[in-house]
ZAMAR-447533 format. One record per atom (N, C-alpha, C): atom name; residue number from 1; residue in three letters; x, y, z. Coordinates in steps of 0.001 Angstrom, whole numbers, plus 500000, padded with zeros to 6 digits. Atoms other than C-alpha are relative to their C-alpha. Example, Ala and Ser with C-alpha at 12.3 -4.5 7.8 and 13.67 -1.06 7.14 Angstrom:
# ZAMAR-447533
  atome  num  residu       x       y       z
      N    1     ALA  500890  498810  500000
     CA    1     ALA  512300  495500  507800
      C    1     ALA  500900  501200  500000
      N    2     SER  499180  498810  499940
     CA    2     SER  513670  498940  507140
      C    2     SER  499230  501090  500730
***
This chain:
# ZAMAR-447533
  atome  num  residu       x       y       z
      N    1     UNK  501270  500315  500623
     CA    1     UNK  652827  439156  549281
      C    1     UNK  499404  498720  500583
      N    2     UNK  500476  500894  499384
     CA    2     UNK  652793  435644  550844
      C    2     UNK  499208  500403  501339
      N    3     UNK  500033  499950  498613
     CA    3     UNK  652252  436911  554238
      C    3     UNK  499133  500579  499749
      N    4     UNK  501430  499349  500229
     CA    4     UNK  649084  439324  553002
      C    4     UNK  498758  498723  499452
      N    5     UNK  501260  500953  500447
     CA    5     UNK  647420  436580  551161
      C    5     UNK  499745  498747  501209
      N    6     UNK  500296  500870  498716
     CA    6     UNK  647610  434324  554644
      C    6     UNK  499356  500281  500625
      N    7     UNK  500821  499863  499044
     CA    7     UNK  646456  436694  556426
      C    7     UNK  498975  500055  499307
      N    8     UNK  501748  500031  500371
     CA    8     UNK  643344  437118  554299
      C    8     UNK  499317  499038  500100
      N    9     UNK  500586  501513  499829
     CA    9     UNK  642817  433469  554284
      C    9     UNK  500028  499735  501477
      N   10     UNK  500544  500437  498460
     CA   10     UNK  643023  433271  558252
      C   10     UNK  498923  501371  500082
      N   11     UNK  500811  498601  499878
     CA   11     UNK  641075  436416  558353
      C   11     UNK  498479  499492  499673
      N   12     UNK  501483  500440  500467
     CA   12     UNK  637868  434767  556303
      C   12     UNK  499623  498960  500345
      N   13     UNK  500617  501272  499294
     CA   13     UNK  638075  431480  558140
      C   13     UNK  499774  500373  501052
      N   14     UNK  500713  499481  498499
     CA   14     UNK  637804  433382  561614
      C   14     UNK  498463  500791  499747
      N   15     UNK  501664  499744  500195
     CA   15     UNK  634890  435359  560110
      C   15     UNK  498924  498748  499968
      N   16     UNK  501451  501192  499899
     CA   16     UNK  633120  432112  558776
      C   16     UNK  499791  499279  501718
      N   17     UNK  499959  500860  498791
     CA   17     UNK  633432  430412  562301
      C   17     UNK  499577  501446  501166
      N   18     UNK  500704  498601  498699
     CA   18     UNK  632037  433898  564306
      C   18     UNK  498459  499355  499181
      N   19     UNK  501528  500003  500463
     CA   19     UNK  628676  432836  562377
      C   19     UNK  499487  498772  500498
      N   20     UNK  500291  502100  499877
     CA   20     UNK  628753  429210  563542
      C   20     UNK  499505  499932  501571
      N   21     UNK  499945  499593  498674
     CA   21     UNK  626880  429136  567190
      C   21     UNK  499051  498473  500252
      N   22     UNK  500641  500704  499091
     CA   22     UNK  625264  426210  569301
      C   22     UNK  499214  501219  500647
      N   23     UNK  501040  499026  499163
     CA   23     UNK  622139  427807  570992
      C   23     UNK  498941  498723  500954
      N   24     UNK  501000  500706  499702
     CA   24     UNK  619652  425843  573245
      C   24     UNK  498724  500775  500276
      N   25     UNK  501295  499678  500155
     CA   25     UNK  616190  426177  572939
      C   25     UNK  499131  499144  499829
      N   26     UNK  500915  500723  499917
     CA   26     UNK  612955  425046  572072
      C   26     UNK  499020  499958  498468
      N   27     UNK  500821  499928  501415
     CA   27     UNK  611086  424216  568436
      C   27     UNK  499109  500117  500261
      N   28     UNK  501384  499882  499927
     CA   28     UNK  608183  425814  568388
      C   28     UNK  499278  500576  498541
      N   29     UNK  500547  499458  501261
     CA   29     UNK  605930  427162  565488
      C   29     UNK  499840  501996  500133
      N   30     UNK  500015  498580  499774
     CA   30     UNK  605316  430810  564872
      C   30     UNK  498979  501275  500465
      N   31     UNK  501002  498726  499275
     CA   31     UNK  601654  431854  565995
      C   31     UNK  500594  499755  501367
      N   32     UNK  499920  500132  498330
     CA   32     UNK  602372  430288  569466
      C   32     UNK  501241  500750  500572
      N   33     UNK  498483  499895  499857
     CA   33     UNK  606304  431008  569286
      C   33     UNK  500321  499644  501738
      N   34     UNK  499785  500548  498671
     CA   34     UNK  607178  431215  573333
      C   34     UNK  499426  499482  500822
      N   35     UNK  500906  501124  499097
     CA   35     UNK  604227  429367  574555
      C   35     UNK  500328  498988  500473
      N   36     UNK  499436  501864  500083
     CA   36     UNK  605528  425970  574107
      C   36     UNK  501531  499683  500616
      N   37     UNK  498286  500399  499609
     CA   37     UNK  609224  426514  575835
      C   37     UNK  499735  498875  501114
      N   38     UNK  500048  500856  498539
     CA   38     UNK  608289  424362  578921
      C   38     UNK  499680  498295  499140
      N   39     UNK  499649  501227  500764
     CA   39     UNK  608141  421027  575797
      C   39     UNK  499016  499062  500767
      N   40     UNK  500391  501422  499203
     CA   40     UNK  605480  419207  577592
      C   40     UNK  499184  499138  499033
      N   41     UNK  500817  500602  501170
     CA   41     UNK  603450  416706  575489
      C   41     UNK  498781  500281  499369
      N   42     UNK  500521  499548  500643
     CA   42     UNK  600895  418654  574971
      C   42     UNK  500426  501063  499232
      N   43     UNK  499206  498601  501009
     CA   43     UNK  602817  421839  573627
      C   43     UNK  500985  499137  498501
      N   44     UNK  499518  500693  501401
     CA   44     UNK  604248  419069  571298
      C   44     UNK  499081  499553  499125
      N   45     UNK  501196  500409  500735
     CA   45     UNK  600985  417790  570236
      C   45     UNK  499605  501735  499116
      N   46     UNK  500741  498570  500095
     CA   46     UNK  600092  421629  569854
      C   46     UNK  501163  500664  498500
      N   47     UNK  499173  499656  501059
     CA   47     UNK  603234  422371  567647
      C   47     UNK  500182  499492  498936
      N   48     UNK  499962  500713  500935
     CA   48     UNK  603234  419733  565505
      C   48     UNK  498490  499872  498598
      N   49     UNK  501213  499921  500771
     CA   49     UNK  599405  419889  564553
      C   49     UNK  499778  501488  499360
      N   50     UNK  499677  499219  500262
     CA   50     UNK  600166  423316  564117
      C   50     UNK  501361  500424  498241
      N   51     UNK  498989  500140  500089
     CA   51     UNK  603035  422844  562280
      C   51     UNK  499405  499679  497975
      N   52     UNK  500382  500833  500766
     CA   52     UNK  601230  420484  560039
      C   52     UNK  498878  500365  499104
      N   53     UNK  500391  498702  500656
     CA   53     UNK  598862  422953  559236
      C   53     UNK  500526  500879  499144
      N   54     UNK  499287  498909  500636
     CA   54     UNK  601204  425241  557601
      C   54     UNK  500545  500821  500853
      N   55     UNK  499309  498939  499134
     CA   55     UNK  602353  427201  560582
      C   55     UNK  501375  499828  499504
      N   56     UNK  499064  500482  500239
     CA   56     UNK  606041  427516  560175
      C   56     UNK  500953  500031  501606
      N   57     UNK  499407  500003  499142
     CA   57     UNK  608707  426686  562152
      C   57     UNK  500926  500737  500789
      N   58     UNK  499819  499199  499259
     CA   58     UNK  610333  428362  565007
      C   58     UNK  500918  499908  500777
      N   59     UNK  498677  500615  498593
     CA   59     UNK  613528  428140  567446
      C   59     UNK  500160  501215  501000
      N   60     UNK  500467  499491  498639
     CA   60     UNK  612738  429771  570976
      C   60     UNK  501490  500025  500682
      N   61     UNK  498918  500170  499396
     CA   61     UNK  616073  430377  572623
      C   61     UNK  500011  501341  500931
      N   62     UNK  500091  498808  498974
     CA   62     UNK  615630  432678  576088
      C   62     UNK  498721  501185  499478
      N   63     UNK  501072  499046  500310
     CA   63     UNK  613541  435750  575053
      C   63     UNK  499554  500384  498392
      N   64     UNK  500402  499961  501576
     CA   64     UNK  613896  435557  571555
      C   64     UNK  499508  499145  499029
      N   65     UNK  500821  500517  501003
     CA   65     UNK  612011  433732  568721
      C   65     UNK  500989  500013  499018
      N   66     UNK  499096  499783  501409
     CA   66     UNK  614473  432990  565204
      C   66     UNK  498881  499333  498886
      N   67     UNK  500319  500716  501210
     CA   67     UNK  612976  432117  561968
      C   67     UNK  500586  498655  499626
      N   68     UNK  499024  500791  500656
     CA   68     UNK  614303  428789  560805
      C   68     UNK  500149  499986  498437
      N   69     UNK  499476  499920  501664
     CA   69     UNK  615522  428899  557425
      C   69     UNK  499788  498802  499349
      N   70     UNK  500169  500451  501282
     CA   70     UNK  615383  425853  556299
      C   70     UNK  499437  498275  501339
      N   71     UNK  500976  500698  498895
     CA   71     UNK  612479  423720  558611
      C   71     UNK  500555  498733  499664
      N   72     UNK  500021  501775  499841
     CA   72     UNK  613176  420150  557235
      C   72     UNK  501100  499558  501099
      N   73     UNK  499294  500507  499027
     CA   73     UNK  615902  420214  559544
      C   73     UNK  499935  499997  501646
      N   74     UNK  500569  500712  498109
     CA   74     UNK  614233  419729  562743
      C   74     UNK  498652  499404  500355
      N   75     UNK  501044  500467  500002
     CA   75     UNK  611630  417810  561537
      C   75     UNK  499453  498782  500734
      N   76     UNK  500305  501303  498897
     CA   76     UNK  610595  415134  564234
      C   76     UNK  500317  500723  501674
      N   77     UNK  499935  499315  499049
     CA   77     UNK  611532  417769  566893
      C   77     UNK  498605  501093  500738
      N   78     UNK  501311  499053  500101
     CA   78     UNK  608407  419765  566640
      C   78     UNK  500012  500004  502017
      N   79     UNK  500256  499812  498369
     CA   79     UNK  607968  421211  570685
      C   79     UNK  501276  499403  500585
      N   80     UNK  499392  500749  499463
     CA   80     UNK  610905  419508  571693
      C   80     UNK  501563  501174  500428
      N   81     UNK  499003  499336  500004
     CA   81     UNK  614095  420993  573843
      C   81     UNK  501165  499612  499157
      N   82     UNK  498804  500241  500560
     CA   82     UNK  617046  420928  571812
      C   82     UNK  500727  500666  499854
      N   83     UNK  499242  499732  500165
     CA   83     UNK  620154  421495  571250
      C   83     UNK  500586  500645  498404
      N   84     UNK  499641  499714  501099
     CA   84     UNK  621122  423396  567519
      C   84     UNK  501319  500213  499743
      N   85     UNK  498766  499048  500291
     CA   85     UNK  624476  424078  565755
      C   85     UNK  499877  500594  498854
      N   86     UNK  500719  499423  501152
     CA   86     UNK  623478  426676  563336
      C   86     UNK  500998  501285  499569
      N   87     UNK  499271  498730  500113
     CA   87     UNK  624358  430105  561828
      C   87     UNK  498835  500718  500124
      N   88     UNK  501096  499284  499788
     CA   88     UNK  622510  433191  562910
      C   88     UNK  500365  501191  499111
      N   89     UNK  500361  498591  501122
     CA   89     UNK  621589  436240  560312
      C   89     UNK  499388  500493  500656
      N   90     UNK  500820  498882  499439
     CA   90     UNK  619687  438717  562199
      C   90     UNK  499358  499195  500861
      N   91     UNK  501311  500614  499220
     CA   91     UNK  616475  436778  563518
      C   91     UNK  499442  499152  499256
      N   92     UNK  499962  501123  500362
     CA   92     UNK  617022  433923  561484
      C   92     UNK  501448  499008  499701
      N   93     UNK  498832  501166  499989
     CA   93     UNK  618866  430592  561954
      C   93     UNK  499921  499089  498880
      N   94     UNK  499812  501094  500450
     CA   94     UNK  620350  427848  559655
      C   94     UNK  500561  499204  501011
      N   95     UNK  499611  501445  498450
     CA   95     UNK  620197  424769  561591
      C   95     UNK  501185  498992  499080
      N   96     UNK  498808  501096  500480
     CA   96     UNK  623218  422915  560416
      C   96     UNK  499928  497934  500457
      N   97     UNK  500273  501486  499155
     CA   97     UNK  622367  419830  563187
      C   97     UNK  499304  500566  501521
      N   98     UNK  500585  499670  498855
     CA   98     UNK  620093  419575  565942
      C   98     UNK  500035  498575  500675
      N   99     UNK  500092  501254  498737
     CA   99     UNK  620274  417056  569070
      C   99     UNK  498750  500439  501161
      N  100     UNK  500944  499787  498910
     CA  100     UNK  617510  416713  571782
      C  100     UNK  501087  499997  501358
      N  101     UNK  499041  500020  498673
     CA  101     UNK  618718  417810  575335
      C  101     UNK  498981  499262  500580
      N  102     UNK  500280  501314  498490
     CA  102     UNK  618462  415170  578227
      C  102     UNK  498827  501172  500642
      N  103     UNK  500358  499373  498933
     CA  103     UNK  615608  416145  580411
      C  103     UNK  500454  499672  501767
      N  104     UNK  499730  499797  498592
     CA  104     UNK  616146  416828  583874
      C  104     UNK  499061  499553  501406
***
């Protein structure tokens, strides 16, 4: 019985940690969504006034667009590349923590 109830408990901590992903991308809002991947200061001016409007927010990663779930957490990022460590549900992310990547 010990040895069943272990494995269930390693069993549901490997599930929670398959949901847990670093992605890089780009905050953008949701009319523009992949417009703004190239982060230049105007696509930040553009996302943010946007943004600020009521658009909502947006995380751009390769060809796809995610919902963010829960915006206050990439608030000062608006247009900006970054780095997320989040969980993904379908075609929406919880951003757990976001870092800006170095430009190049």
């Amino acid at each position: 019985m010990k040895i069943l109830a272990a494995t269930g408990l390693f069993v549901s901590f490997c599930a929670f940690g398959l949901n847990a992903e670093t992605l890089n991308g780009t905050i953008s809002e949701e009319h523009c969504g992949a417009k703004h991947v190239a982060a230049t200061e105007a696509d930040q001016a553009c996302v943010k006034k946007c943004m600020e409007g009521g658009s909502a927010a947006v995380f751009v990663s390769g060809e796809k667009v995610y919902k963010i779930e829960n915006p206050d957490a990439v608030k000062g990022h608006e247009g900006h590349k970054v780095s997320i460590d989040g969980k993904l549900t379908g075609d929406t992310v919880h951003v757990d923590s976001v870092k800006m990547m170095a430009e190049k």
